[in-house]
DRENPADO-817274 format. One record per residue (C-alpha): residue in one letter; x negated, y negated, z. Coordinates in steps of 0.5 Angstrom, whole numbers, padded with zeros to 4 digits. Example, Ala and Ser with C-alpha at 12.3 -4.5 7.8 and 13.67 -1.06 7.14 Angstrom:
% residues 2
> rest:east:north:up
> a:-0025:0009:0016
> s:-0027:0002:0014
% end
This chain:
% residues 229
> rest:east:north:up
> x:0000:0000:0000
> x:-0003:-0007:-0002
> x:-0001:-0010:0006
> x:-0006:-0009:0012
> x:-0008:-0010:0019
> x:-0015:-0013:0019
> x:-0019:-0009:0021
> x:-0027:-0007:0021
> x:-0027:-0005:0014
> x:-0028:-0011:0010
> x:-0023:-0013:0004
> x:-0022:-0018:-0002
> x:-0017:-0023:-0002
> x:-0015:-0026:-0008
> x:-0013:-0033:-0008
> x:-0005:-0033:-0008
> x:-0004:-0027:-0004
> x:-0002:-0028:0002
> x:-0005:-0028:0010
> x:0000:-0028:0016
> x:-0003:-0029:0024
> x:0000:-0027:0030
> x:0005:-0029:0036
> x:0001:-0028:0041
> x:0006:-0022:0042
> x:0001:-0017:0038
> x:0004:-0015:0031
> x:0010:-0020:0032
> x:0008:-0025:0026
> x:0008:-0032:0027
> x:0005:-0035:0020
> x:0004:-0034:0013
> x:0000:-0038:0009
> x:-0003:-0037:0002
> x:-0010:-0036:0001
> x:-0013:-0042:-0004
> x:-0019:-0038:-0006
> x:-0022:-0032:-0006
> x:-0025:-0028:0000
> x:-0029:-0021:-0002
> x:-0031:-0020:0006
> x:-0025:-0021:0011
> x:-0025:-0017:0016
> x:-0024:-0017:0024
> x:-0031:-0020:0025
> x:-0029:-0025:0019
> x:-0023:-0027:0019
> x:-0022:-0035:0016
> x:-0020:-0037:0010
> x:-0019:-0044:0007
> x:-0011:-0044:0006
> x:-0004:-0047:0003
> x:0002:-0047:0008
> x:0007:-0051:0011
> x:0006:-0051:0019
> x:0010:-0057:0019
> x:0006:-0061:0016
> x:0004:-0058:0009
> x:-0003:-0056:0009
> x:-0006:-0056:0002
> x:-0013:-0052:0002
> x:-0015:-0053:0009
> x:-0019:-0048:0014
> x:-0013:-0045:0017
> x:-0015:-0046:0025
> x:-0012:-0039:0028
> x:-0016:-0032:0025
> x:-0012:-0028:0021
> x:-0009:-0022:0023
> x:-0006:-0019:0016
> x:-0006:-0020:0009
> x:-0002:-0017:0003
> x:-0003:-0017:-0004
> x:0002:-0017:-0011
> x:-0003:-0017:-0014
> x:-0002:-0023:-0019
> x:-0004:-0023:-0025
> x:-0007:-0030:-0029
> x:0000:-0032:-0031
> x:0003:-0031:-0025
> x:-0003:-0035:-0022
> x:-0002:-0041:-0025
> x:0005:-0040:-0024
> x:0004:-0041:-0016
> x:-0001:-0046:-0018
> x:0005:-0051:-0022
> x:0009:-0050:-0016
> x:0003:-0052:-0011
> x:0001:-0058:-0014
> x:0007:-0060:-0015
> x:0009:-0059:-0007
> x:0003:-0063:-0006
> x:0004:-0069:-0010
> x:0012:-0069:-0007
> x:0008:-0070:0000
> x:0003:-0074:-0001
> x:0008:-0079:-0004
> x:0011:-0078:0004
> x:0006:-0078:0008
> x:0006:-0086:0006
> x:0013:-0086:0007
> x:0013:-0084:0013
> x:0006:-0087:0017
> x:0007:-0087:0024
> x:0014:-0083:0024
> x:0014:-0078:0030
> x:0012:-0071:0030
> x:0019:-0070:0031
> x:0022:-0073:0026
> x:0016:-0071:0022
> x:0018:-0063:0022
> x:0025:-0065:0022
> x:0023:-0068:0015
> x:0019:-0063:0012
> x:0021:-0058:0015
> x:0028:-0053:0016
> x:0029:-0046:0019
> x:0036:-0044:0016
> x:0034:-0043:0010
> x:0028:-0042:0008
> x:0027:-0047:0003
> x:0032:-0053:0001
> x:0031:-0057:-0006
> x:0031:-0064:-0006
> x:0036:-0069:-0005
> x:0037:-0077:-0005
> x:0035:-0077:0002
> x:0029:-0073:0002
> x:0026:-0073:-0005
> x:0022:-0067:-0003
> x:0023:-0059:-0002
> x:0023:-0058:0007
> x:0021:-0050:0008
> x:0020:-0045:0013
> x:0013:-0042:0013
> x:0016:-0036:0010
> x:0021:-0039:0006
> x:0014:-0044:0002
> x:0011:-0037:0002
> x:0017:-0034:-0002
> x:0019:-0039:-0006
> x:0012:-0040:-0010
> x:0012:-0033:-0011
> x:0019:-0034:-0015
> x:0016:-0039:-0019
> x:0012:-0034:-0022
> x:0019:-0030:-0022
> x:0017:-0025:-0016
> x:0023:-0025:-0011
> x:0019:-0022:-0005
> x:0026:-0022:0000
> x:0033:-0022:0000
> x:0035:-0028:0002
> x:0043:-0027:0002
> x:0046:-0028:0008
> x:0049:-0022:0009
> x:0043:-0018:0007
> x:0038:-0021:0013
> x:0038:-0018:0021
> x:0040:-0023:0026
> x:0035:-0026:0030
> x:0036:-0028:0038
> x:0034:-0035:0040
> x:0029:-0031:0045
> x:0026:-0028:0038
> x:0026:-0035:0034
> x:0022:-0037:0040
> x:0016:-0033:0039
> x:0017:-0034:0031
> x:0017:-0041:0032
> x:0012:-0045:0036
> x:0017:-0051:0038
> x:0019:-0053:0044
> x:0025:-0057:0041
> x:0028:-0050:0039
> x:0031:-0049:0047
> x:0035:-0057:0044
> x:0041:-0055:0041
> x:0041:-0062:0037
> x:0035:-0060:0035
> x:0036:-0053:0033
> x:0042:-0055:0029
> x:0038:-0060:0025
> x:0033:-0055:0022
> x:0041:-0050:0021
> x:0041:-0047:0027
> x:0049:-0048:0029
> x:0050:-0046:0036
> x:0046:-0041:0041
> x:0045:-0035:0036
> x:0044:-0030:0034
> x:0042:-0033:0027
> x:0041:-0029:0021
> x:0034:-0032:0018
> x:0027:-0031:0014
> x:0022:-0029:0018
> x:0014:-0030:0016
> x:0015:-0022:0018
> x:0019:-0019:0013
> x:0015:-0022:0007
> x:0009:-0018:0010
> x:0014:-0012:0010
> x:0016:-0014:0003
> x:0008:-0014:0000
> x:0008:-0007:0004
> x:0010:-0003:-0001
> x:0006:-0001:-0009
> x:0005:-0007:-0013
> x:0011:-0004:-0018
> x:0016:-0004:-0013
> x:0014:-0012:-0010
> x:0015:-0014:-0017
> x:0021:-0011:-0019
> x:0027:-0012:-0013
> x:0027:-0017:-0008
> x:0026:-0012:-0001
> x:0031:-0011:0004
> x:0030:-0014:0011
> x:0032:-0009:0018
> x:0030:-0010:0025
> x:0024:-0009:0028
> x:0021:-0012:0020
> x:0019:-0018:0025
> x:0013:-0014:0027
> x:0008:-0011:0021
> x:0008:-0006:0021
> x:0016:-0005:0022
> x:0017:-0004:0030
> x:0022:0001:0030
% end
């Protein structure tokens, strides 16, 4: 299969593919992000790499500050590369262009602006002429414009999540703030059905063939990789 635990054995990871770091509770995964370079020595004793993702706020080719825990593989070919690149470049000229709008903006209402929970990605509108994304939903929505649809997003298709679970995925306080929740789709006190950064990790567990073909299914436990069952 083309996603793994790192471990002691070193491994290529080509620029696009995916890597994913830990909650601090073990194989829960917290973060995906998208490798900006290739790397032919990741291993548990070389574990950074320079990469694109959205935290809040987006990054674009920066060194990621927390060690990688695993790393997936669709293993694109150039096109489907460049396809991912378009997308990149074009997230990146949409929040260059607000972080000039919004200097001196709160850190609250900078995640409020770029980021959302539910669901994953939001396109532009009049009040926000930029896509917001969760971790996952950036990672998800640049494999799609190179026409690979890593996750089932459908409502009904996805797992519900407690608030209890959401803390672990997302590292903000506010999420114990009902307003706050709501502003980022999550009405009320759960549980939610949301696109977790564990399920696109879950998704790169299968054969290049099968990742490239269907959208993967969710189900519980696909929060953790691998699947805690």
């Amino acid at each position: 299969m083309p996603a793994w635990r790192i471990d002691s054995d070193k491994r290529s990871i080509r620029r696009f593919d995916v890597a994913a770091s830990d909650a601090a509770t073990h194989c829960f995964i917290q973060h995906v992000v998208l490798s900006a370079q290739d790397n032919n020595e990741l291993c548990v004793d070389n574990a950074a790499i320079t990469a694109t993702h959205m935290q809040p706020p987006f990054h674009a080719e920066q060194e990621f500050a927390r060690p990688i825990s695993a790393f997936g593989s669709a293993d694109l070919t150039d096109e489907e590369q460049s396809q991912v690149k378009v997308f990149v470049d074009e997230r990146k000229l949409e929040y260059d262009a607000q972080r000039i709008r919004q200097s001196g903006s709160s850190r609250r209402d900078r995640i409020l602006n770029e980021y959302t929970i539910r669901p994953g990605a939001i396109e532009p509108d009049r009040n926000r002429p930029f896509w917001r994304f969760s971790c996952a939903g950036f990672v998800i929505e640049a494999y799609r414009n190179a026409n690979i649809v890593l996750v089932d997003e459908s409502l009904g298709s996805l797992p519900l999540i407690s608030l209890t679970n959401l803390r672990h995925a997302y590292n903000f306080p506010l999420l114990d703030n009902a307003e706050f929740r709501t502003e980022l789709g999550l009405d009320g006190d759960g549980p939610w059905r949301v696109v977790l950064a564990g399920y696109v990790m879950n998704s790169l567990n299968r054969t290049v063939t099968e990742i490239k073909a269907s959208a993967y299914q969710p189900v519980e436990g696909d929060e953790y990789f691998p699947r805690c069952t």
